[in-house]
N, CA, C and O atoms as a DFTB+ gen file, in Angstrom:
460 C
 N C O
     1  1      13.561     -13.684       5.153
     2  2      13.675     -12.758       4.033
     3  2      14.465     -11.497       4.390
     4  3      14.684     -10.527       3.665
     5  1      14.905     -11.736       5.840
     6  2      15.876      -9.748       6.256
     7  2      16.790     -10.937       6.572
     8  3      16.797     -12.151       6.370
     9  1      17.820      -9.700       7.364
    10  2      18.709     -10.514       8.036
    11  2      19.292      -8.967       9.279
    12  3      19.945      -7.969       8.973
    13  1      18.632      -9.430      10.846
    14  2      18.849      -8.334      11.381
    15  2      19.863      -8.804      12.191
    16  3      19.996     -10.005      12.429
    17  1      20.719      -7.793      12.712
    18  2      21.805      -8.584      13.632
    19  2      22.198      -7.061      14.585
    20  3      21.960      -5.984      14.038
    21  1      22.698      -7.074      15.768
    22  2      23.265      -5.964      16.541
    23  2      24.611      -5.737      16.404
    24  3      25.149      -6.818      16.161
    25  1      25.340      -4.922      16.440
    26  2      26.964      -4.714      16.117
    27  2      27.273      -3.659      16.884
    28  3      26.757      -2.650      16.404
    29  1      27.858      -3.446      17.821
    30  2      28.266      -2.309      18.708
    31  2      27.303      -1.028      19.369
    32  3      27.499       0.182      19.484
    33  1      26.507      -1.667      19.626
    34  2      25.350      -1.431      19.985
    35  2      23.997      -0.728      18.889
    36  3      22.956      -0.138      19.178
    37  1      24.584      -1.109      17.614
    38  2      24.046      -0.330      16.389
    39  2      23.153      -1.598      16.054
    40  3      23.531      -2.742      16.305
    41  1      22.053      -1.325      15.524
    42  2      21.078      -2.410      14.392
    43  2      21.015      -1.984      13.400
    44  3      20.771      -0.823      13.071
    45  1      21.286      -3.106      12.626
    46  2      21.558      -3.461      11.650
    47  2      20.523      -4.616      10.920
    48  3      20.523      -5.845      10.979
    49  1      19.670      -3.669      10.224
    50  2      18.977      -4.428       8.851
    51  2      18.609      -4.736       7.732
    52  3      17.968      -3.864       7.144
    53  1      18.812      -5.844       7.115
    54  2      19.202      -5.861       5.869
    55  2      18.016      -6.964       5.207
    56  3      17.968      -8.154       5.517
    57  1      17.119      -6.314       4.271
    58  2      16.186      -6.895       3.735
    59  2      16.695      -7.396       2.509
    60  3      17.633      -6.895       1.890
    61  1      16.029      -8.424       2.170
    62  2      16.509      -9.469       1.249
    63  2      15.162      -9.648      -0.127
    64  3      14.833     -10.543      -0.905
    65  1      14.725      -8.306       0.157
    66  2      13.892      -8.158      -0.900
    67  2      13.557      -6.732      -0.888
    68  3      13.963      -5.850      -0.131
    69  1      12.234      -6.640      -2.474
    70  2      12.235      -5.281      -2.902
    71  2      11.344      -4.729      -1.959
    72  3      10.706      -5.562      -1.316
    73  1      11.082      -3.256      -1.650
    74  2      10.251      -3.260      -0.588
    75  2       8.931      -2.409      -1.368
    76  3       8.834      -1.197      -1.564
    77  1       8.207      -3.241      -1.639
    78  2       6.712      -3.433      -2.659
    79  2       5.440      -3.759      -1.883
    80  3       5.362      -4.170      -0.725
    81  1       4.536      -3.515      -2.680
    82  2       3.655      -4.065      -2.297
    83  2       3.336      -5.315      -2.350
    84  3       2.463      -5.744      -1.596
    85  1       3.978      -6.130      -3.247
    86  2       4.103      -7.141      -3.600
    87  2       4.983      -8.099      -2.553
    88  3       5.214      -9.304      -2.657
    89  1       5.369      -7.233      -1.586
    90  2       5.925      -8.476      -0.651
    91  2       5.726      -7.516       1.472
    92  3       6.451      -7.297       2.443
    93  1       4.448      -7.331       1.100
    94  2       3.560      -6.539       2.070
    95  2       3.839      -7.790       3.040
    96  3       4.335      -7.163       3.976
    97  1       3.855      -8.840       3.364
    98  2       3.620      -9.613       4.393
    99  2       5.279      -9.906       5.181
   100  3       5.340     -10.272       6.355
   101  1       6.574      -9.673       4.307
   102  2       7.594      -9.368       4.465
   103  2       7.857      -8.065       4.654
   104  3       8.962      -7.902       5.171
   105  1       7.337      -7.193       4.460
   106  2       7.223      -5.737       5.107
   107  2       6.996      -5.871       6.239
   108  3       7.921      -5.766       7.045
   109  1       5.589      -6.168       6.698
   110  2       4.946      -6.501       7.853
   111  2       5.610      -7.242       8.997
   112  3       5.244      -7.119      10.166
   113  1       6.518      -7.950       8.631
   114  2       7.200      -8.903       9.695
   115  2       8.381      -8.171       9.864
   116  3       8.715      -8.005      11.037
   117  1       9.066      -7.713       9.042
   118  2       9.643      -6.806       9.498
   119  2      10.008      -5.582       9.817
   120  3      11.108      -5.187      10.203
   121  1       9.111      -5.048       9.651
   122  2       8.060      -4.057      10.950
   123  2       8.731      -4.560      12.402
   124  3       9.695      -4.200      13.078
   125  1       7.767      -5.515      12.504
   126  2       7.027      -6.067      13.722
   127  2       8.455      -6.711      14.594
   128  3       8.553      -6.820      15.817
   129  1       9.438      -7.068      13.606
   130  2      10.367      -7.521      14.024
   131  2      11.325      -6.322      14.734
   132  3      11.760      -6.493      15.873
   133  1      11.600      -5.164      14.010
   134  2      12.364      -4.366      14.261
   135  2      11.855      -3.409      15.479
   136  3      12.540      -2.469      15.882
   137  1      10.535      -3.756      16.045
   138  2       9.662      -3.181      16.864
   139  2      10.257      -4.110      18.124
   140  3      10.614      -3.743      19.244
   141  1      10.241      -5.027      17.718
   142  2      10.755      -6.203      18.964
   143  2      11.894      -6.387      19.397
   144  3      12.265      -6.796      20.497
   145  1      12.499      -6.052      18.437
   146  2      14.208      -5.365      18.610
   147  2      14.444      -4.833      19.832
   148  3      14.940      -5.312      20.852
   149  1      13.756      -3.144      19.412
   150  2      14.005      -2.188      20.258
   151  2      13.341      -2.202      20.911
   152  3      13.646      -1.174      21.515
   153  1      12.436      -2.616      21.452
   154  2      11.225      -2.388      22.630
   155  2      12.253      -2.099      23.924
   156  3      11.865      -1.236      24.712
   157  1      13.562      -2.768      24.210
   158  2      13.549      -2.872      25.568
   159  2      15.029      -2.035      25.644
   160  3      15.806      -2.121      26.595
   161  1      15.278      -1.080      24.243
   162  2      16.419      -0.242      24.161
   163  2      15.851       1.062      24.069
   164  3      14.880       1.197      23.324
   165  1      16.404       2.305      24.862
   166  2      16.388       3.708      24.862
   167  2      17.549       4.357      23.772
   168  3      18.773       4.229      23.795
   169  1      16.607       5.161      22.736
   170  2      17.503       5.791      21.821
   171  2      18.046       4.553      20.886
   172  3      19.277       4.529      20.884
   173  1      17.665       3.897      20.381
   174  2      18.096       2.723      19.875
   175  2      18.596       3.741      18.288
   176  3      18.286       4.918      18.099
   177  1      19.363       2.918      17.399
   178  2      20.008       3.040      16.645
   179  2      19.950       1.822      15.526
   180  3      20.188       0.628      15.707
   181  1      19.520       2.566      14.198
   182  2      19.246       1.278      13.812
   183  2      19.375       1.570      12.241
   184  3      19.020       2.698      11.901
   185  1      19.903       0.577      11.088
   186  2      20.454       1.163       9.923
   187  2      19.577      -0.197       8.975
   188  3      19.450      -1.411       9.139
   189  1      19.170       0.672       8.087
   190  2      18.513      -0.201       6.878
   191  2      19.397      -0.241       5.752
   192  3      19.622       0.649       4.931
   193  1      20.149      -2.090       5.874
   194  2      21.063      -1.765       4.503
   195  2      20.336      -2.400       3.262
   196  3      20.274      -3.604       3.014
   197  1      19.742      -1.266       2.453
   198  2      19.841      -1.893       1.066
   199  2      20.406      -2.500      -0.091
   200  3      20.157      -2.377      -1.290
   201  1      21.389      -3.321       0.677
   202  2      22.442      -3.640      -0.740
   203  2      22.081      -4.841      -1.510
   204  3      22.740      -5.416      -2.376
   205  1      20.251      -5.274      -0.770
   206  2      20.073      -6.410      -1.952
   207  2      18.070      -5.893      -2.212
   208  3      17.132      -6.559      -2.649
   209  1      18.139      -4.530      -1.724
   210  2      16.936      -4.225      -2.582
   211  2      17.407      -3.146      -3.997
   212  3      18.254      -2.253      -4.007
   213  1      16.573      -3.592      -5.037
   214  2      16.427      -2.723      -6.475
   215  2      15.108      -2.089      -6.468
   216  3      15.010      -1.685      -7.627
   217  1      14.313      -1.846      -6.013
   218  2      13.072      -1.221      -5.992
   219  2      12.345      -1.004      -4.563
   220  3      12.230      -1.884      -3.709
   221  1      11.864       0.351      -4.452
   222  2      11.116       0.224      -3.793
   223  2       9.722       1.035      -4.286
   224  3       9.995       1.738      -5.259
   225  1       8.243       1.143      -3.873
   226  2       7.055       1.622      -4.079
   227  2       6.536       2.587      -3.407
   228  3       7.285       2.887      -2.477
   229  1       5.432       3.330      -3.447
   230  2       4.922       3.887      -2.389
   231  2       4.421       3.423      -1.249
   232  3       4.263       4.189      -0.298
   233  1       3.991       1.668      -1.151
   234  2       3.585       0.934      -0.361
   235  2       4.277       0.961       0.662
   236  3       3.919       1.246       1.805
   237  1       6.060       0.440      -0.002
   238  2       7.246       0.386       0.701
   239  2       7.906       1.365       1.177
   240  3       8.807       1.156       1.990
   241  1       7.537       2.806       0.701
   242  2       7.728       3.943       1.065
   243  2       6.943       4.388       2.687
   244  3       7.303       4.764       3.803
   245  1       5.544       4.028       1.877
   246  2       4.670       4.486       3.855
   247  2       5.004       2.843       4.623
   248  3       4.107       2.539       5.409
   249  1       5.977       1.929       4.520
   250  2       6.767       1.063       5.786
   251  2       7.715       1.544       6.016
   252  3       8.112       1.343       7.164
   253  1       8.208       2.031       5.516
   254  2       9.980       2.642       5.557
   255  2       9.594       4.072       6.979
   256  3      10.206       4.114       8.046
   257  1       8.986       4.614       6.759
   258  2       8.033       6.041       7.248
   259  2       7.540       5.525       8.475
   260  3       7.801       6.215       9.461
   261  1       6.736       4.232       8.705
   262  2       6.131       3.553       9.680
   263  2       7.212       3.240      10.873
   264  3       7.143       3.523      12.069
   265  1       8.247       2.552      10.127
   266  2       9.725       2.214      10.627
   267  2       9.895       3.376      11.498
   268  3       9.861       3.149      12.708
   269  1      10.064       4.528      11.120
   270  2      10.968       5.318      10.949
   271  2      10.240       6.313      12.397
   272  3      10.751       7.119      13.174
   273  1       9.182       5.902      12.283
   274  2       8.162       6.620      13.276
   275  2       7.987       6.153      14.612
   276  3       7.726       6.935      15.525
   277  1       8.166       4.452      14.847
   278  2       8.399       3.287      15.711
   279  2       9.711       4.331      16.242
   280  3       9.473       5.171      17.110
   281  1      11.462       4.166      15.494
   282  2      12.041       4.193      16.326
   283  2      11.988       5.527      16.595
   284  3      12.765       5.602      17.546
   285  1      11.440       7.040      16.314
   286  2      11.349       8.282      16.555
   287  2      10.847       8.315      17.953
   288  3      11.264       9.022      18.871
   289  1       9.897       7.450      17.972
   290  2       8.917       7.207      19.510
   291  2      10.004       7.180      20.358
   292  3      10.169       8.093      21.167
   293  1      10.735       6.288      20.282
   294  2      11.855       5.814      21.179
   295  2      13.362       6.637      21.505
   296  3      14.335       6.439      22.233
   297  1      12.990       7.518      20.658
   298  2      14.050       9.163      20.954
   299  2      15.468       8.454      19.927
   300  3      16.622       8.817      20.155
   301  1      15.126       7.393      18.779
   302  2      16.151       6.618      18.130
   303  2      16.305       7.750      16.841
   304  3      15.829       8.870      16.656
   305  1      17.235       6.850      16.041
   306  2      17.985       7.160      14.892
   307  2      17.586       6.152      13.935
   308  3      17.150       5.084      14.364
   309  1      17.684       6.367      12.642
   310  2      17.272       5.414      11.695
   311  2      18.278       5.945      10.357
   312  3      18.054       7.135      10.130
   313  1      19.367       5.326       9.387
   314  2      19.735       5.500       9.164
   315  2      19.523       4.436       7.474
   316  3      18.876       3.408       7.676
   317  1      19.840       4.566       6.471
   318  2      19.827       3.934       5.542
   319  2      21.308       3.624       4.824
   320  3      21.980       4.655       4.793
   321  1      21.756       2.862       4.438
   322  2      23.227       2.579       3.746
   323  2      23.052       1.460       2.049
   324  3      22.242       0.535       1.991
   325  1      23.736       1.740       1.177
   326  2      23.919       1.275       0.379
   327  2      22.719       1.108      -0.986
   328  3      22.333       0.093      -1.564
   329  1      22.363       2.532      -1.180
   330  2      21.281       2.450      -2.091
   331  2      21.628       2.667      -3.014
   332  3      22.654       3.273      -3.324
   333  1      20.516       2.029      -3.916
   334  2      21.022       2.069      -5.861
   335  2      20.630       3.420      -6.183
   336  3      20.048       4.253      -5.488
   337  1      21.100       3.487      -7.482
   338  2      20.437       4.889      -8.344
   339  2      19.141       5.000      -7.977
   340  3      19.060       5.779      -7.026
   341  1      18.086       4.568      -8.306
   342  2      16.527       4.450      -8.666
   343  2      16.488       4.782      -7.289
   344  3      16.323       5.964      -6.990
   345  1      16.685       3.436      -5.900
   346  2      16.335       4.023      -4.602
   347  2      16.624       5.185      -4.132
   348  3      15.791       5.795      -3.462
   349  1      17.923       5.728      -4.414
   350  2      18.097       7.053      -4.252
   351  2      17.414       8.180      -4.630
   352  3      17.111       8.985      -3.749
   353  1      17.043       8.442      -6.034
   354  2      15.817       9.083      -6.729
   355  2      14.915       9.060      -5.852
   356  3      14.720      10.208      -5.452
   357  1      14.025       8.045      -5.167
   358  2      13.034       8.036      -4.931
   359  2      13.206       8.636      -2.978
   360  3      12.287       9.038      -2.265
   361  1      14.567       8.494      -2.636
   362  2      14.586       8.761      -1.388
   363  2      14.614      10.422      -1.565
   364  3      14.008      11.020      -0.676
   365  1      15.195      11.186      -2.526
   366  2      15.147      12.479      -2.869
   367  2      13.994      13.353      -3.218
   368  3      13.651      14.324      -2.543
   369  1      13.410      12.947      -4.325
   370  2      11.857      12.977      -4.771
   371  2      11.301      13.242      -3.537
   372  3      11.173      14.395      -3.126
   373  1      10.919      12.145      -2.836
   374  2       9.974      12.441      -1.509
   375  2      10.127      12.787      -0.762
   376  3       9.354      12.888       0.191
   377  1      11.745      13.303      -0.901
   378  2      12.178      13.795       0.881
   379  2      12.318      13.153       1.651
   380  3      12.041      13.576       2.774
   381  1      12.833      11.742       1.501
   382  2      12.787      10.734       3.135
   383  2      13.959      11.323       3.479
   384  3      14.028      11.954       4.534
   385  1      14.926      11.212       2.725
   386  2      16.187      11.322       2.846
   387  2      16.298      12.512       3.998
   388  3      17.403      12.610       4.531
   389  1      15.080      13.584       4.508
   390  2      15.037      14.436       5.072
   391  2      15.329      13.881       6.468
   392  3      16.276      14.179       7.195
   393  1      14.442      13.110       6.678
   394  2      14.064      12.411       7.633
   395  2      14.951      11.342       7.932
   396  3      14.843      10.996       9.108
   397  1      16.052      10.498       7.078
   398  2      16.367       9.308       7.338
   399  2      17.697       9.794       6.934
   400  3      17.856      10.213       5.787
   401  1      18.646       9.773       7.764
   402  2      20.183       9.718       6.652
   403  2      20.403       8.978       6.010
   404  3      20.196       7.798       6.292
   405  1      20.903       9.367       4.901
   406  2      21.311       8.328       3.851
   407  2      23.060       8.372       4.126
   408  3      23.581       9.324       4.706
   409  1      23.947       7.041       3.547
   410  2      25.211       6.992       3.665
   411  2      25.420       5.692       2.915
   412  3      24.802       4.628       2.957
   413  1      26.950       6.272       1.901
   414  2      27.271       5.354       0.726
   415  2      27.181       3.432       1.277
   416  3      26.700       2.401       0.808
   417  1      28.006       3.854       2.581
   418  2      28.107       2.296       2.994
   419  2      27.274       2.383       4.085
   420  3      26.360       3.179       4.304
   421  1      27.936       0.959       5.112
   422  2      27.594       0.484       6.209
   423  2      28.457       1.178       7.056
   424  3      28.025       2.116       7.726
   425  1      29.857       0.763       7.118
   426  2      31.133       1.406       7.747
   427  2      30.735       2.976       7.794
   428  3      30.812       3.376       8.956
   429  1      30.475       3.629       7.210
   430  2      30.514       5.093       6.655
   431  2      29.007       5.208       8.459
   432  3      29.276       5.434       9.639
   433  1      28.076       5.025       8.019
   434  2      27.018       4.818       9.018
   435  2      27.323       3.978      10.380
   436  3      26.519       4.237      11.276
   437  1      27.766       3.556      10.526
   438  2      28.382       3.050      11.478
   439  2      29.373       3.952      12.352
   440  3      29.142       4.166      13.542
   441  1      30.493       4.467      11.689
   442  2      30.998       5.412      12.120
   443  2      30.242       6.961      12.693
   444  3      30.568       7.655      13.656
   445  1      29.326       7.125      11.863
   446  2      28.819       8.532      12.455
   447  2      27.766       8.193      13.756
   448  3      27.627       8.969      14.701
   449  1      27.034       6.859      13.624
   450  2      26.272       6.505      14.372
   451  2      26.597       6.614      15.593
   452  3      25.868       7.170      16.414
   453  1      27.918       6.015      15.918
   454  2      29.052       5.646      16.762
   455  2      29.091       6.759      17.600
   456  3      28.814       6.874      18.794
   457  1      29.624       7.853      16.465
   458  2      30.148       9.349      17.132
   459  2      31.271       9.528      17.334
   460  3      31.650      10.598      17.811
């Protein structure tokens, strides 16, 4: 249901659904997945592309936060690319966006990631 892959030493993940409560057990795995990722990288770097979620919840909000806290441990970066109207709203509203950069694309995040 994601699709994670490494690209120049950047991660790269891309969920293939809305991030709800309604798909908590696909949250959960990929969690657990992106935990397993980085376990054995310092400062890891890692980008959530939304270009095939339309919704997300508060459920999906405290995983996104959970995420986000995993790679903080690890002295990482967490970055978001390609969000709709609505996700955007909701990344503003709550302030993740504080916490998480947001960026139009992938390329765009990629590049700053880079340096």
């Amino acid at each position: 249901m994601f699709d994670i892959k490494e690209e120049k030493g950047i991660i790269i993940v891309k969920p293939n659904f809305n991030i709800e409560i309604e798909n908590l057990d696909e949250l959960k795995n990929l969690k657990e997945e992106i935990q397993n990722y980085i376990s054995d990288k310092e400062e890891p770097k890692v980008i959530l592309d939304f270009e095939n979620v339309s919704y997300v919840d508060s459920t999906g909000l405290g995983n996104i936060i959970r995420i986000f806290e995993i790679i903080k441990k690890k002295k990482g970066t967490l970055a978001a690319v390609n969000l709709n109207v609505d996700v955007e709203k909701i990344f503003n509203i709550t302030t993740l966006d504080t916490l998480i950069k947001v960026y139009p694309t992938l390329e765009d995040a990629i590049n700053e990631l880079r340096g």
